[in-house]
PyMOL commands that place a pseudoatom at each C-alpha (Angstrom):
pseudoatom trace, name=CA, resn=UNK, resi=1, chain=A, elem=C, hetatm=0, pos=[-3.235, -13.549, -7.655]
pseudoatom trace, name=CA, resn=UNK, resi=2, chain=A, elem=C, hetatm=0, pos=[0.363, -13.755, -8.562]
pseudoatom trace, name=CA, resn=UNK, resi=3, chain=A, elem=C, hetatm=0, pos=[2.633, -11.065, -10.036]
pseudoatom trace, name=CA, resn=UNK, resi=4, chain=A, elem=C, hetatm=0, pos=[4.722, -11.917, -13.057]
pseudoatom trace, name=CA, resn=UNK, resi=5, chain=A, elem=C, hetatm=0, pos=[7.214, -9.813, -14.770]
pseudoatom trace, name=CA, resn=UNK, resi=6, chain=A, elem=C, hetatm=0, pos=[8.287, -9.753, -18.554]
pseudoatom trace, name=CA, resn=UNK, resi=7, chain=A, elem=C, hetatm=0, pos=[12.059, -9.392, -19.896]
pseudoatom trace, name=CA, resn=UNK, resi=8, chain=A, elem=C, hetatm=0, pos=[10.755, -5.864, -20.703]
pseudoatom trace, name=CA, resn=UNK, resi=9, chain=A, elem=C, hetatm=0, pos=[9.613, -4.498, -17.107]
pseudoatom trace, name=CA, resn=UNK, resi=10, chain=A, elem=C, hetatm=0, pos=[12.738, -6.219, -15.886]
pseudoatom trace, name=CA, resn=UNK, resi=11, chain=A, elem=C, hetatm=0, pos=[14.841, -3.966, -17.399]
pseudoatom trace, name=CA, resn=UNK, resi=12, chain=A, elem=C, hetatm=0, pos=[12.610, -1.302, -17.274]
pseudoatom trace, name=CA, resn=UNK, resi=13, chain=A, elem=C, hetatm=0, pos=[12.877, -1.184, -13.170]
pseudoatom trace, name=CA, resn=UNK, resi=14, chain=A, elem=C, hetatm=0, pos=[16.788, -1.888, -13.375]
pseudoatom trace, name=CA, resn=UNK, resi=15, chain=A, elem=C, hetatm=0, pos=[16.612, 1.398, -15.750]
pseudoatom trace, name=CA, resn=UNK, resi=16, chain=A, elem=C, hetatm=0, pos=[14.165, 2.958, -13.460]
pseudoatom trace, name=CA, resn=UNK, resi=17, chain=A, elem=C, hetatm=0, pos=[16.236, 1.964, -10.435]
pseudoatom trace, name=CA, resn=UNK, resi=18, chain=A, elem=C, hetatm=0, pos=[19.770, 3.448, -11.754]
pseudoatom trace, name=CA, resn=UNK, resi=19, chain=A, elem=C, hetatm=0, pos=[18.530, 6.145, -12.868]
pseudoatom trace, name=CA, resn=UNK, resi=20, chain=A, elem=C, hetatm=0, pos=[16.966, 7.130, -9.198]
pseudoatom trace, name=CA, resn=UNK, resi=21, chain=A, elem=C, hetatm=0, pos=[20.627, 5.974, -7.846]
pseudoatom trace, name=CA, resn=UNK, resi=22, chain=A, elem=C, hetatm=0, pos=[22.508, 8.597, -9.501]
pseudoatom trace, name=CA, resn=UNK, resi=23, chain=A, elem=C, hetatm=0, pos=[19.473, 11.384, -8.727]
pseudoatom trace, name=CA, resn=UNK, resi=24, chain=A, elem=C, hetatm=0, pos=[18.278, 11.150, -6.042]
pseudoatom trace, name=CA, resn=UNK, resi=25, chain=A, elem=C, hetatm=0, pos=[18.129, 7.548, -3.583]
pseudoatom trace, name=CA, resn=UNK, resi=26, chain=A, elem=C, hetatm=0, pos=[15.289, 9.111, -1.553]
pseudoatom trace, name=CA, resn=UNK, resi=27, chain=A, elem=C, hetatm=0, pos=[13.181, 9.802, -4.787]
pseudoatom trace, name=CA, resn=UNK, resi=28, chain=A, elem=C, hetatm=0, pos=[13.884, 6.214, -5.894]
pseudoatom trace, name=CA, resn=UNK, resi=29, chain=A, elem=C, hetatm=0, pos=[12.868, 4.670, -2.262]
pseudoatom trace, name=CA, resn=UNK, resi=30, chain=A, elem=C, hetatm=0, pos=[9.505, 6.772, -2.588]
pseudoatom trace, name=CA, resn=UNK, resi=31, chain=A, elem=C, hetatm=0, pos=[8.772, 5.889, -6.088]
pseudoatom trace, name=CA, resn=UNK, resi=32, chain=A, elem=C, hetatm=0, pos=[9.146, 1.739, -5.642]
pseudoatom trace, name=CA, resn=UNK, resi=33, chain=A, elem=C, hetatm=0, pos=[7.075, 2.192, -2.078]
pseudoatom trace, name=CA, resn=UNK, resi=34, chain=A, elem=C, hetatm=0, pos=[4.119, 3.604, -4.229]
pseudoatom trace, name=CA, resn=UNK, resi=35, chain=A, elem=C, hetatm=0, pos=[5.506, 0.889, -7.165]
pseudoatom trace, name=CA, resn=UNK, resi=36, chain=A, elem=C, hetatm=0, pos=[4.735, -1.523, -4.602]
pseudoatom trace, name=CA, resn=UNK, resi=37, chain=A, elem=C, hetatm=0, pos=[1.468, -0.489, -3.257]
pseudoatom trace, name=CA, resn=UNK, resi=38, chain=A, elem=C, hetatm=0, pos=[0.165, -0.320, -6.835]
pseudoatom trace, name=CA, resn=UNK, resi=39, chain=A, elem=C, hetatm=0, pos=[0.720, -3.842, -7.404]
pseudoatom trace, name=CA, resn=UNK, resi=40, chain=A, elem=C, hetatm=0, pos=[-0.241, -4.816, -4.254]
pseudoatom trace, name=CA, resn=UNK, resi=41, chain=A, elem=C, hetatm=0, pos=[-3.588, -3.369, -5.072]
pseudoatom trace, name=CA, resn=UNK, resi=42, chain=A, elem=C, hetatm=0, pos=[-3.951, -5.128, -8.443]
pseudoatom trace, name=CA, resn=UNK, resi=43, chain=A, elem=C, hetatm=0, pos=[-3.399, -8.347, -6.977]
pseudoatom trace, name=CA, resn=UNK, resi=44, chain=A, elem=C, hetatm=0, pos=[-6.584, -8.099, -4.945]
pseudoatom trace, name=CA, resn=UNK, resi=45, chain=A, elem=C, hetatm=0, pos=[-7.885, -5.610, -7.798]
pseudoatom trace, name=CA, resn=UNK, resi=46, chain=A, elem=C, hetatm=0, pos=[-6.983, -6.508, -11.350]
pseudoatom trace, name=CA, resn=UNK, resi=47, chain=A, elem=C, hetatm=0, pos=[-9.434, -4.383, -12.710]
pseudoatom trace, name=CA, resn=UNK, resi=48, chain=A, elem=C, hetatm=0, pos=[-7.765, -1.269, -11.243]
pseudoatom trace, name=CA, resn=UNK, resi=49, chain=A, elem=C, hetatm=0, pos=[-6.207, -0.221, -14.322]
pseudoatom trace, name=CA, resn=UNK, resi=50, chain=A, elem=C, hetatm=0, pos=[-7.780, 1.401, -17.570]
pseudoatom trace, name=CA, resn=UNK, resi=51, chain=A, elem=C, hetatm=0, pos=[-8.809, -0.574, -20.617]
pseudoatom trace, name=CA, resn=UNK, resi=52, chain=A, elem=C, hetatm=0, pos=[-6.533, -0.183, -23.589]
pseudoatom trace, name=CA, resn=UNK, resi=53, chain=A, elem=C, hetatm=0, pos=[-6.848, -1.486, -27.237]
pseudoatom trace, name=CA, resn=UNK, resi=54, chain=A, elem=C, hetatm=0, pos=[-5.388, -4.890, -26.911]
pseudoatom trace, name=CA, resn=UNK, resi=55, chain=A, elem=C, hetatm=0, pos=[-7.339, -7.552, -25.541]
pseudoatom trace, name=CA, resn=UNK, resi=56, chain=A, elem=C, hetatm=0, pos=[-6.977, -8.043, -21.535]
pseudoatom trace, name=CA, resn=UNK, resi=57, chain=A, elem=C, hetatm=0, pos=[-3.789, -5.243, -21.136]
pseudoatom trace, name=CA, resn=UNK, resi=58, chain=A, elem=C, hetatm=0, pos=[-4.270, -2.586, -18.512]
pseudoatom trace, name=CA, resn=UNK, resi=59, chain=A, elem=C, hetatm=0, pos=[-2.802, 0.625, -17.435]
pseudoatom trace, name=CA, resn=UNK, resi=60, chain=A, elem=C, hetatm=0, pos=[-2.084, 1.884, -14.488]
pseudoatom trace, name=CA, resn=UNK, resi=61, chain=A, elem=C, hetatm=0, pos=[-0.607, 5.334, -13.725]
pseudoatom trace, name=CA, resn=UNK, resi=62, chain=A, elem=C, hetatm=0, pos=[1.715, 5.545, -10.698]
pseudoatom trace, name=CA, resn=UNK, resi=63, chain=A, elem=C, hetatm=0, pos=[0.614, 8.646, -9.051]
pseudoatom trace, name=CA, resn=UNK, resi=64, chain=A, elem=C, hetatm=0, pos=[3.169, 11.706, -8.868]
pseudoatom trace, name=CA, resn=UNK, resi=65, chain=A, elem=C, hetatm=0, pos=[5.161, 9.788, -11.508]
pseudoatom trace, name=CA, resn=UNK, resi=66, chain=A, elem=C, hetatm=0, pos=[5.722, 9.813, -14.944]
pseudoatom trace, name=CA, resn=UNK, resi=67, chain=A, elem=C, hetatm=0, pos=[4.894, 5.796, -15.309]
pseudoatom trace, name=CA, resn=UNK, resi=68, chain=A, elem=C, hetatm=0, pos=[1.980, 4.213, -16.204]
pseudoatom trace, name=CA, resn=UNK, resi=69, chain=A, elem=C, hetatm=0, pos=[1.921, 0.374, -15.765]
pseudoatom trace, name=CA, resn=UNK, resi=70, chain=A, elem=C, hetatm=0, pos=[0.839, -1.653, -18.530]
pseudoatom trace, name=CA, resn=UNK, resi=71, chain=A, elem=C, hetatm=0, pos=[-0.587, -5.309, -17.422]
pseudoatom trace, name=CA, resn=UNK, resi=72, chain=A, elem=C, hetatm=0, pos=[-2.245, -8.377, -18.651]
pseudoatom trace, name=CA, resn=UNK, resi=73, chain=A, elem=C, hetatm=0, pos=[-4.921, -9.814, -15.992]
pseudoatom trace, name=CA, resn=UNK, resi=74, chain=A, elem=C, hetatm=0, pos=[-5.169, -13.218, -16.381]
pseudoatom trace, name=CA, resn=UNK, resi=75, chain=A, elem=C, hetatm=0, pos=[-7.181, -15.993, -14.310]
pseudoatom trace, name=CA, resn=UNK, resi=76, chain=A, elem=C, hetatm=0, pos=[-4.768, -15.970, -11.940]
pseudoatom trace, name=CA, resn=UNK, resi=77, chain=A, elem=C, hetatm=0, pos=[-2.222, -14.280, -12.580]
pseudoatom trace, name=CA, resn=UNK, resi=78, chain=A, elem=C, hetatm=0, pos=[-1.093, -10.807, -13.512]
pseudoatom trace, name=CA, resn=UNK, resi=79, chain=A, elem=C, hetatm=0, pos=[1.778, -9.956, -15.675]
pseudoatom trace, name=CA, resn=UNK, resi=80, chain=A, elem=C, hetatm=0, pos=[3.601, -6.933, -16.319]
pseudoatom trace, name=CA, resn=UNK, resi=81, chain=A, elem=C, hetatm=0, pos=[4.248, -5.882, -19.174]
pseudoatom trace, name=CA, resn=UNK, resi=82, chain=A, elem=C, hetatm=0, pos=[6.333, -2.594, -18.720]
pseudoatom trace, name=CA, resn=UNK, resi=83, chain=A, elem=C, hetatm=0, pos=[6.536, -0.087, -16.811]
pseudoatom trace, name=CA, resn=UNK, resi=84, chain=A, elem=C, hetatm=0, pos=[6.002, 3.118, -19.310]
pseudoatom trace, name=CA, resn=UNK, resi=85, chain=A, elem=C, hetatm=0, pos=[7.605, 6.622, -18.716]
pseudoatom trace, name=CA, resn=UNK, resi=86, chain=A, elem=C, hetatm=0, pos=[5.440, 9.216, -20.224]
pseudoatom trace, name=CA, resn=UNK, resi=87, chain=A, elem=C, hetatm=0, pos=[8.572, 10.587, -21.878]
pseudoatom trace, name=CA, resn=UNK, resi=88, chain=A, elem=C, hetatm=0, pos=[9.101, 7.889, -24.395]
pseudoatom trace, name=CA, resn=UNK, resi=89, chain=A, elem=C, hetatm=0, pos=[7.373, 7.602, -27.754]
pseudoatom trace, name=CA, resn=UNK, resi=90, chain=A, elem=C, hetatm=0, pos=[3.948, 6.397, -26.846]
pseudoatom trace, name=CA, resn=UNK, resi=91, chain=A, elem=C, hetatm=0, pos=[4.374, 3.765, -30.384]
pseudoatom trace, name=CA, resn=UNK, resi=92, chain=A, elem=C, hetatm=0, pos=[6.793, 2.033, -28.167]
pseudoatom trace, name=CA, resn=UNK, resi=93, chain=A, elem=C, hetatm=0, pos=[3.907, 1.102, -25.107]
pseudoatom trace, name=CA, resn=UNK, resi=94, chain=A, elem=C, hetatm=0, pos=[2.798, -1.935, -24.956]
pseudoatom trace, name=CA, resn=UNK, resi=95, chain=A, elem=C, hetatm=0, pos=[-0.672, -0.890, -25.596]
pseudoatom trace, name=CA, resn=UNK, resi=96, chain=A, elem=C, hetatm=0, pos=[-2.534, 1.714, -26.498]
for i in range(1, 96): cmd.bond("trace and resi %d" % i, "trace and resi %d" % (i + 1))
show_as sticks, trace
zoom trace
């Protein structure tokens, strides 16, 4: 399976990644290693994630983070659609 991103996780991992930059590098290096792993896993997994209320999106939380990633599983493909902090208002997730 192949990994897509949207516009939206895009930014949402520059965010994510300038944020860490100005906190704490070794956080940040830590938090995109288990980033990684996670969607390592869905490729060979796409069912790894909870249902939500739309049709075919997932979510994922990243453990000992405040993100959950929300997906589409396709045939062949997965795509990500953002990757959430628990923070924000929940009406702006991708999914319920």
């Amino acid at each position: 399976m192949k990994l897509r991103y949207t516009q939206r996780a895009v930014h949402e991992i520059d965010e994510i990644s300038r944020y860490f930059l100005e906190l704490n590098p070794r956080a940040g290096e830590e938090f995109f290693a288990a980033l990684e792993l996670l969607l390592g896993h869905l490729t060979i997994m796409p069912a790894l994630g909870r249902s939500t209320s739309v049709a075919n999106v997932r979510v994922l939380v990243v453990p000992r983070y405040p993100y959950r990633i929300f997906y589409l599983a396709e045939a062949d493909t997965i795509s990500i659609l953002s990757i959430f902090h628990t923070a924000r208002d929940p009406g702006t997730a991708p999914a319920g």
